[in-house]
N, C-alpha and C positions, 0 to 999 in steps of 0.2 A: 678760808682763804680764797672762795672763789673759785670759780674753772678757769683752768689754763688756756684754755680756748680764748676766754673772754678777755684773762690779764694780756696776751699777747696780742690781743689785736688792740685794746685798751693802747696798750707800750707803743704797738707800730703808730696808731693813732697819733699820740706823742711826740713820736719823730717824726711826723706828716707824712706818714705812710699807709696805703692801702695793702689790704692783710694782701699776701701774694695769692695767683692764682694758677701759676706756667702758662700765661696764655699770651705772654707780649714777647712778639718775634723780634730777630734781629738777622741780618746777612751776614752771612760767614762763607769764602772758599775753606774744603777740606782735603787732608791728603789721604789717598787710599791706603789702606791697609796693601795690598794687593800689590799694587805695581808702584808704590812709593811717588805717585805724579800728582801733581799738584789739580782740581780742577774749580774750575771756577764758579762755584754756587748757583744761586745762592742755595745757603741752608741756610733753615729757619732753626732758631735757636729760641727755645721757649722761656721765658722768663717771670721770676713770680710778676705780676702786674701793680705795681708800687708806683703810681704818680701822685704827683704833689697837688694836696688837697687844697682848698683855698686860701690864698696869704691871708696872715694873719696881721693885723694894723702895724704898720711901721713908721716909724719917724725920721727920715731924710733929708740930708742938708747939701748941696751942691756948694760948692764954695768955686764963685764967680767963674773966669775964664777958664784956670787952670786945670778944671774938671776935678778935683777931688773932691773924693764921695765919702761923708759920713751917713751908715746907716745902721739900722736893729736886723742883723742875723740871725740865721736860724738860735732858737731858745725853745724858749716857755714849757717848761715840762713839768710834769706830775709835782703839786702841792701835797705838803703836810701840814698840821699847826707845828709851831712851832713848842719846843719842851724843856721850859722853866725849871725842871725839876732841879733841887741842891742837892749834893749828896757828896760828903767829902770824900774829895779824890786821895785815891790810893798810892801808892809810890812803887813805880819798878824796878824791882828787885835787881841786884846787881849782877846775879847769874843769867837771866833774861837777857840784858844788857848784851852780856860778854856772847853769849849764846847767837844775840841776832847779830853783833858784828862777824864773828864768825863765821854764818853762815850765808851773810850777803854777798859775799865777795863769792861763793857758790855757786849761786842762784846770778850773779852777774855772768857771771860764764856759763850759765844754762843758757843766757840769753844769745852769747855767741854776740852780740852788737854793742854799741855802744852807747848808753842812755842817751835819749834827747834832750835836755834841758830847756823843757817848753817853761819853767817855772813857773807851773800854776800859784802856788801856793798851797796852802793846808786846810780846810776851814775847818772851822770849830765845832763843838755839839750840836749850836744853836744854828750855825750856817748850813749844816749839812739837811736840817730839815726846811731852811725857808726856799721860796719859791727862786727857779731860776733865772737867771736876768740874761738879757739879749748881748749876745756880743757884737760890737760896731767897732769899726774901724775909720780910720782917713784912706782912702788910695788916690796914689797919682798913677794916671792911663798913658804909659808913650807911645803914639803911634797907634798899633794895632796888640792889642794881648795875643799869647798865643797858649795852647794845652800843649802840655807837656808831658800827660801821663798817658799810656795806652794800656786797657788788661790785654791781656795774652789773649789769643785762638784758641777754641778747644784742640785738647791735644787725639789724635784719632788712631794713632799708630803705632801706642806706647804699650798695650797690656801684651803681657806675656805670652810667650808660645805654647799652648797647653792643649791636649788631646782632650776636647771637651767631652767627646763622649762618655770617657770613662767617667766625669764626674755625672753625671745622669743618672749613676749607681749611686746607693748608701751601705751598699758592700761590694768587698773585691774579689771574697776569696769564694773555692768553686763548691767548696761540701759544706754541710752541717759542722761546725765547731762546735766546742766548749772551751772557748779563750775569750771570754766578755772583756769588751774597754770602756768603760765608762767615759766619754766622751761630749765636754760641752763646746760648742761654738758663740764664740765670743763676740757677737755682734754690736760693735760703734757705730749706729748712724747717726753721723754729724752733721752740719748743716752744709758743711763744704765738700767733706770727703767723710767713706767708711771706713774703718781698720777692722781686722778680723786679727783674736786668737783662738786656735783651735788648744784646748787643755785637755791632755788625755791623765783622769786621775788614778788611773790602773799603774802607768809606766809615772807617774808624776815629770808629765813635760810639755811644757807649754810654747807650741810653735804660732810666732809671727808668722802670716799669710801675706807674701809679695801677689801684687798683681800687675806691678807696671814693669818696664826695664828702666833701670837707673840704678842710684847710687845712694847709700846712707837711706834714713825717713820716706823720702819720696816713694821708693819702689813701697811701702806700705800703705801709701793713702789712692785709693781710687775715688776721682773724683763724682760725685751723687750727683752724675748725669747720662740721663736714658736718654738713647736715639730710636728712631722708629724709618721702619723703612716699606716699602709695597712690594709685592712680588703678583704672582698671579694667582695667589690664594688670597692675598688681603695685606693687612698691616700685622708686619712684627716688629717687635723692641730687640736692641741691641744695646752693648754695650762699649761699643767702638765705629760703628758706623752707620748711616743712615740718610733722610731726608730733613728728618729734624728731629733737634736736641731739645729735649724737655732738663730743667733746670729748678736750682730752690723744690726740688721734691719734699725734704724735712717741713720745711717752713710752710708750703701750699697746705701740706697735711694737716698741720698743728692749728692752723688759722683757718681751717674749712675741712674737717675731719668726715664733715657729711656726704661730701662733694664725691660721687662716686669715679670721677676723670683721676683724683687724686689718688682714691685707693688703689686701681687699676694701675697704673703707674708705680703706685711703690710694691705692690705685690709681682710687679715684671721685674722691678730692678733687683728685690731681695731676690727672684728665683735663679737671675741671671748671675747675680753673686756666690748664692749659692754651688749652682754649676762651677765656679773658676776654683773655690774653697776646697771641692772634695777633687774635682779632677787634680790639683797642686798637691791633696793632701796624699793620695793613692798614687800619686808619679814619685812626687818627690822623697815618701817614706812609706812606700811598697811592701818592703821588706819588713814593717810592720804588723802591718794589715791586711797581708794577702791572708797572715792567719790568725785574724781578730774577727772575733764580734763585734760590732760597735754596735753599743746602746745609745744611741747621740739623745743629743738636746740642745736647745737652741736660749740665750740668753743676752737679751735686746734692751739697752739700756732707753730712757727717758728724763727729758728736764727735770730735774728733783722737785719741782712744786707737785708734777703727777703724781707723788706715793699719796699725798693728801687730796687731790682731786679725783683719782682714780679711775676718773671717766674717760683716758685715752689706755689705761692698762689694759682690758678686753680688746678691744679697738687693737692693738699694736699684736695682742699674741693669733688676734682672727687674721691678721694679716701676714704674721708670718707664718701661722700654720699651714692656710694656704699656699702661699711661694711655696712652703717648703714640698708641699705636693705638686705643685705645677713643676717644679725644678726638675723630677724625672720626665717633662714634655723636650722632644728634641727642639722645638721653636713655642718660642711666648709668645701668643697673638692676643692683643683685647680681645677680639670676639668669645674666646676660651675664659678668661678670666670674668667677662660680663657672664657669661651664662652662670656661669658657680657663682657670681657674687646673688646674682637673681632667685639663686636655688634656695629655696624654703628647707633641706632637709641637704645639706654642704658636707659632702664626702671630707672624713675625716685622716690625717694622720695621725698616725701611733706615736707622736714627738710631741716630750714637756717644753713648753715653751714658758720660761719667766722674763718679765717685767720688770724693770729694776731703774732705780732713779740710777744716770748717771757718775752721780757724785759718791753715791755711796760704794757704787762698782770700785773707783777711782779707790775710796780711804779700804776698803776690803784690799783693793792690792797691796795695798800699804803695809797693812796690820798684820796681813798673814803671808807674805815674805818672809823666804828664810832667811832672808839680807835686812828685815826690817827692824826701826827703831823703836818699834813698838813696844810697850810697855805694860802689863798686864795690872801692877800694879799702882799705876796712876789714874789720876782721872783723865779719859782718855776721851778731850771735848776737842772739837777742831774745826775751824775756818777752812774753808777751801774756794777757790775761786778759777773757774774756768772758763778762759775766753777764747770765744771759738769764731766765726766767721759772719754769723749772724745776733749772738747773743752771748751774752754773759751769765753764767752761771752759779749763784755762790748760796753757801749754806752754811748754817753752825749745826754741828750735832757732836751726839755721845754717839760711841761707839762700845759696846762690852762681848763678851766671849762668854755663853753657858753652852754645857756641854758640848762641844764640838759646832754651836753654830753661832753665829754673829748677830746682833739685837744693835738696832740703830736705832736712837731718840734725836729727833728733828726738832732742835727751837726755833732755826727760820729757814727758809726755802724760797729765794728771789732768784725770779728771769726775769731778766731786760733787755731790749734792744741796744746793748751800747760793743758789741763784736766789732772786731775791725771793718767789714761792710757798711755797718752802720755807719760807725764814725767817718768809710769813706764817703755815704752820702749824707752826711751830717757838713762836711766839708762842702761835697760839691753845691748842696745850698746854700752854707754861707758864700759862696763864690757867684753862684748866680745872682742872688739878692746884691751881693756888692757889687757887680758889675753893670746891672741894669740900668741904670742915667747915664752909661756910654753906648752911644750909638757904633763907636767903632769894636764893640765886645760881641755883637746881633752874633758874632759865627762862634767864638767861643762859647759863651751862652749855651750854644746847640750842642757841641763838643762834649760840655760838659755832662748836660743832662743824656745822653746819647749813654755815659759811660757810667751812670749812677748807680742801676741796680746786677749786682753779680755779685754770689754768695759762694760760689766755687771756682774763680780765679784762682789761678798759681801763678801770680804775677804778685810780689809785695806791695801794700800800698804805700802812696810817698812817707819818709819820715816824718813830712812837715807838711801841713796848707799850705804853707807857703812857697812848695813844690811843685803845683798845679800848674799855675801860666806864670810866664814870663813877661816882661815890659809894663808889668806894674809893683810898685814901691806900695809898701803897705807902712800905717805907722800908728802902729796903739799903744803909743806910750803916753796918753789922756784918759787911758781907762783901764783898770787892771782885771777888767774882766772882757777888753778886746779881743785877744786873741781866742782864736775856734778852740784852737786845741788846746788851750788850758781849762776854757770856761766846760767842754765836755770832760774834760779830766776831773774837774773838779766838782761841779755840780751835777753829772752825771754819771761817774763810772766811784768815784772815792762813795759819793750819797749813796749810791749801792750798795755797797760794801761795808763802810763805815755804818751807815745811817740804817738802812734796811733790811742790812743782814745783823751787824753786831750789835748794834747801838740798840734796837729793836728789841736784844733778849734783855737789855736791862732795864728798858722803857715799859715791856709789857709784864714784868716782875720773873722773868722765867731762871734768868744769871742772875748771883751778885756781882757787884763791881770787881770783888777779890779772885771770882770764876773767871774773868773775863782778862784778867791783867796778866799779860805775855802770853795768850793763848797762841798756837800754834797756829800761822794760815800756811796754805799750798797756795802759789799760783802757778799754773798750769794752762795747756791747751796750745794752740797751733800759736794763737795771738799774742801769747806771754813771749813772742819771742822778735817781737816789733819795738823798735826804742819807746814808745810813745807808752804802750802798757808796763815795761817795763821798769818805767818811772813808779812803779807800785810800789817796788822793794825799798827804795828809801823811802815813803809819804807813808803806810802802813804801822812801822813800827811804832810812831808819833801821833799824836791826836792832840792841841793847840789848846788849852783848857780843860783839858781830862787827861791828866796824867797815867788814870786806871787802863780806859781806852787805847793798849800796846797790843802789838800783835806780831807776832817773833815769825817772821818767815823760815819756812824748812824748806828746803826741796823733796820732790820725789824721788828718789833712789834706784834706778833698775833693779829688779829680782834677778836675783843668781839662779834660777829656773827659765825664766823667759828666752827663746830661742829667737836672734834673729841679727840677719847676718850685716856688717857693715853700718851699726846702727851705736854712734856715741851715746854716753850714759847720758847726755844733756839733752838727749832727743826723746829719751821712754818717757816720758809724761806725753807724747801722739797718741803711744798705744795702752795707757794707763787703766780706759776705762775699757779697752778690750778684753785686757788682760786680768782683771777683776773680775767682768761679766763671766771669763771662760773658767774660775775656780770657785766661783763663790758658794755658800752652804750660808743662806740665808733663812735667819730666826723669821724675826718680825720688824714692822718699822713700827713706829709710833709717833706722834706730835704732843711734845713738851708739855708739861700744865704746868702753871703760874706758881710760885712757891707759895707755900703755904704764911699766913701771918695769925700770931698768937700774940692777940691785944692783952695789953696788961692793966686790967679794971682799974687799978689803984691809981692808977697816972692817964686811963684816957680820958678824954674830956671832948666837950662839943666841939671844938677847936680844930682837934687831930683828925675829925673826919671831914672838916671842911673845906673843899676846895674855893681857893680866890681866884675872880678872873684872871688874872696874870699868870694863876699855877697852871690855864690850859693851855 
């Protein structure tokens, strides 16, 4: 399948994007933690470094006085052949059926919003693998455009009031015990924000980690950005204030894992995470653990392509073994962190640190919930799709239970750049490209691209492109693949999912057609809760010439274990993949092999092994 390294910058590539590096500033005033006052920057605000690579040929039509622009928007992305194969389509069963209407109307209240009816349409077997095509539009320009969307300020004033020192410790109480807790930390780093559950499997109870003040989800998401600040020792990281904010930490890593600015970086923010986890964990449940051992461990999920690339697993447990040793330093300074990274013979802690794809963390909470619908006795294959801020995540696998531990079989495992970020700068290019043969757009323009790349916004993106500027009339009812946000709907987030995850296991012989009809998908993640993704739950169930091709949306369910306060059941899919990370008792993974075929001598012939042009 590749290194994950290479598919993700390959994808960014794709969206005409440079892999990030946190090295493109931006001015921001910030407000002090301290005396609540506003002051006036700048702070430099680091960003992955994603500028738009060279335009790629477009076709352009001004139509005379009036200014209306027809042109080729952002498109063209990753090719397949296309697949000829016949194979009579199966018929969805009627419990299926009843099953998915049932549970749509669910999963529409997970979403909390109201669908968008961008109407993409559905494509077919054959569409979902041909090449993308450019969306164009007519606009008429009145006057001057203007932007209309702003993200948020980093927020500087929001994390919790907590006695850091005592989280410095990995124990609280003063003598020698014998009351061991076996205790994992549930580590989500996301591309936007991290959640933490800490799972103690001695007392069986699994606490949500707040680290902001607020209300409901929020107080659980900290967002994955490191400040850095000077004193008269040198530079240290924070994670509330500073001189400048490093940003896209996940994404800088994954797309330049070599780059030692990167590991540094995330080895400050895991230690500085760390510190708020156990200071929260020893304040808030004392009474625990003043007389416990804890045996910790630490358990850090990854994009599910990684269990088959494997070459960021080391990589991720060297980096948090680390943090989790620098986490007893009272301040995180690079200069501490470069000299251990440099060191040939790297002081060790005593903590297992696992590696774990994402998604599997995610179906592991599922399954072994004591609220779960799990089913021992089924064949227990499953879709799942998680969108998250920078990427989309989706997989088909088996899941099984032998003696007390869980064995996952992976028939596909796709990351792509199609997350709400993306899509916003998938947008703001089609708006740039449209706008450009007006001379009165030169400051929108700027606007626009000023606000393109930011992967940890807590600011929603618009429900529509067509949300962006005002004082232009847009009008793609000449092409049904004008509009941005259907043509990404459909030729990049369905072809994902349909084409690259599902489609995929029956193309490379791994599913039959009868495996694959009403399998169960999850959608999930911060972005599943956006009208524009959430168009998934109606366009999934359906596939336009494959009747086989259904796929029965479930929702995720809260664990009647999971502790965490002020937080509705339509929200635990945030902390899904923490929460799996902090219990799991992981077998093995493995990747699919192709089903076996037993030719039958009497009836084969030259023929049957023939392929015709047309069949590729």
């Amino acid at each position: 399948m590749g290194l994950l390294k290479d598919k993700l910058v390959a994808a960014l590539g794709q969206s005409r994007l440079q892999r990030p590096d946190a090295h493109q500033g931006a001015n921001y005033s910030v407000t002090s933690t301290k005396n609540k006052t506003t002051k006036p920057g700048p702070i430099r605000v680091m960003y992955g470094k994603s500028n738009t690579t060279k335009q790629r040929g477009r076709n352009t039509r001004v139509n005379g006085p009036s200014g209306n622009y027809t042109g080729n928007c952002v498109g063209n992305h990753s090719t397949s052949q296309a697949c000829d194969k016949t194979k009579p389509p199966g018929r969805r069963s009627n419990a299926v059926a009843a099953r998915s209407a049932k549970t749509n109307a669910a999963l529409r209240r997970q979403t909390q919003q109201r669908p968008n009816p961008i109407r993409p349409g559905s494509p077919t077997v054959t569409e979902l693998l041909k090449k993308t095509p450019q969306p164009s539009a007519s606009l008429t320009v009145h006057g001057a455009p203007e932007y209309r969307f702003q993200h948020d300020l980093p927020h500087v004033d929001r994390l919790t009031d907590l006695p850091i020192e005592i989280g410095l410790k990995t124990q609280i109480h003063s003598n020698v015990l014998h009351n061991p807790h076996d205790v994992t930390l549930g580590f989500d780093f996301g591309t936007s924000a991290v959640k933490v559950v800490v799972g103690d499997a001695t007392i069986e109870k699994y606490f949500a980690v707040p680290f902001r003040v607020g209300s409901g989800i929020d107080q659980y998401l900290l967002p994955c950005r490191l400040w850095e600040n000077r004193d008269t020792l040198g530079l240290k990281f924070s994670l509330n204030e500073g001189e400048s904010a490093y940003r896209d930490l996940k994404l800088s890593l994954l797309a330049d894992p070599t780059e030692e600015s990167h590991k540094i970086r995330s080895i400050a923010f895991f230690a500085l995470v760390f510190q708020r986890v156990r200071a929260w964990l020893f304040t808030e449940h004392k009474e625990i653990y003043s007389a416990a051992d804890i045996v910790w461990s630490v358990a850090i999920g990854l994009p599910s392509e990684s269990h088959v690339d494997n070459n960021l697993t080391p990589l991720f447990a060297r980096l948090v073994s680390l943090a989790w040793l620098l986490s007893a330093e009272r301040e995180i300074r690079p200069t501490t962190i470069e000299s251990i990274l440099r060191t040939e013979n790297e002081p060790q802690e005593d903590i297992p640190v696992s590696v774990i794809p994402e998604i599997a963390a995610q179906i592991f909470g599922f399954v072994s919930s004591p609220s779960s619908r799990f089913d021992r006795n089924r064949a227990n294959r499953y879709a799942i799709v998680d969108i998250g801020a920078g990427t989309v995540d989706s997989s088909v696998f088996e899941v099984k239970n032998t003696e007390g531990l869980w064995n996952f079989t992976y028939y596909t495992a796709v990351v792509e750049p199609n997350g709400a970020a993306n899509l916003h700068a998938h947008r703001i290019d089609w708006w740039v490209d449209a706008l450009k043969p007006f001379d009165t757009a030169h400051q929108v323009r700027e606007s626009l691209l000023s606000q393109k790349y930011s992967t940890d916004t807590e600011t929603p993106i618009p429900a529509s492109y067509a949300d962006y500027v005002s004082n232009v009339t847009i009008d793609t009812s000449n092409n049904d693949t004008a509009d941005p946000d259907a043509a990404f709907f459909r030729f990049r987030l369905l072809r994902q999912i349909r084409g690259s995850t599902v489609l995929r296991c029956w193309k490379n012989n791994l599913l039959e057609q009868t495996q694959i009809e009403g399998m169960p998908i999850f959608v999930c993640g911060g972005g599943a809760r956006m009208d524009f993704y959430a168009n998934l739950i109606e366009a999934l169930p359906r596939t336009p010439g494959a009747n086989w091709l259904t796929l029965d949306p479930w929702p995720l369910k809260r664990p009647s274990d999971l502790i965490c306060r002020n937080v509705p059941d339509t929200d635990y899919d945030r902390l899904s993949v923490a929460y799996g990370l902090s219990r799991i008792h992981l077998g093995k993974i493995d990747t699919a092999l192709p089903l076996p075929t037993i030719p039958n001598p009497a009836v084969a012939t030259w023929r049957d092994r023939y392929v015709d042009k047309d069949q590729v």
